[in-house]
N, C-alpha and C positions, 0 to 999 in steps of 0.2 A: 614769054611769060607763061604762055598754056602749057609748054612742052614742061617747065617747073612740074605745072600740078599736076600735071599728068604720071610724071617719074616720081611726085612723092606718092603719091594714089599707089603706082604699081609696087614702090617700097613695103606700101604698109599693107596692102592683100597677100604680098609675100611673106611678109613678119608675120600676118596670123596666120596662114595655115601652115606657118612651122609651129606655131605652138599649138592650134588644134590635133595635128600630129601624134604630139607628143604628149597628150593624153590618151595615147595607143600604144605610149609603149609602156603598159605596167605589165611585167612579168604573169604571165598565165598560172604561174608557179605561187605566187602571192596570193592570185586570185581561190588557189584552190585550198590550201591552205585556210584563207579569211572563210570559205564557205563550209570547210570543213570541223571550221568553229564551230557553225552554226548559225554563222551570220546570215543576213535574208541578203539579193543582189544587191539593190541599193543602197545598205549599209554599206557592201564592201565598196558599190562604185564609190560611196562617200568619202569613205575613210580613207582609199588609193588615190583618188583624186581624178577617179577616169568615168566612162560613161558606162551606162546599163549594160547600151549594146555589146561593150569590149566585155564586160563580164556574164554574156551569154555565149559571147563567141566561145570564150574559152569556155564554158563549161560545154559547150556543143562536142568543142574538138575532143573533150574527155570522156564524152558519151560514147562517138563515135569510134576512140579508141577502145572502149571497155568493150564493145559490139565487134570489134574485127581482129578482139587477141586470139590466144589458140585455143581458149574455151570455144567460139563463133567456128575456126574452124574445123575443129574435131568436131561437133554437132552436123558441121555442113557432110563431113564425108562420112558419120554416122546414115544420115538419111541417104545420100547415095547406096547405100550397100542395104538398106531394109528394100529399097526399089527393086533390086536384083531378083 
């Protein structure tokens, strides 16, 4: 009988964290989109259905991509050459 409760137990920790999950998978693409409305984060976690933190992340990964296009590196091999 314990071995039961045991295996519905391990059943149901595994059904939620597939569905915790899967409020990680909203498109980063939606997210920027919704922010580029004008919406504030937690609107947009509201309305996608996902958490704050998934709509910083993505907004981090868009920072960091605006920061290391070829504007970042022509600036970097600019300073190299005033060093000379």
């Amino acid at each position: 009988m314990r071995w039961v409760v045991v295996t519905l137990l391990a059943g149901l920790l595994a059904l939620s964290g597939s569905v915790a999950s899967a409020k990680d998978k909203v498109p980063c693409k939606k997210v920027k989109e919704a922010i580029a409305a004008g919406k504030t984060r937690d609107q947009v976690a509201q309305e996608l259905g996902t958490r704050v933190e998934r709509v910083d992340k993505c907004m981090h990964k868009k920072a960091k991509a605006d920061a290391s296009g070829p504007t970042g590196a022509a600036v970097s091999a600019d300073d190299e050459d005033a060093e000379d």
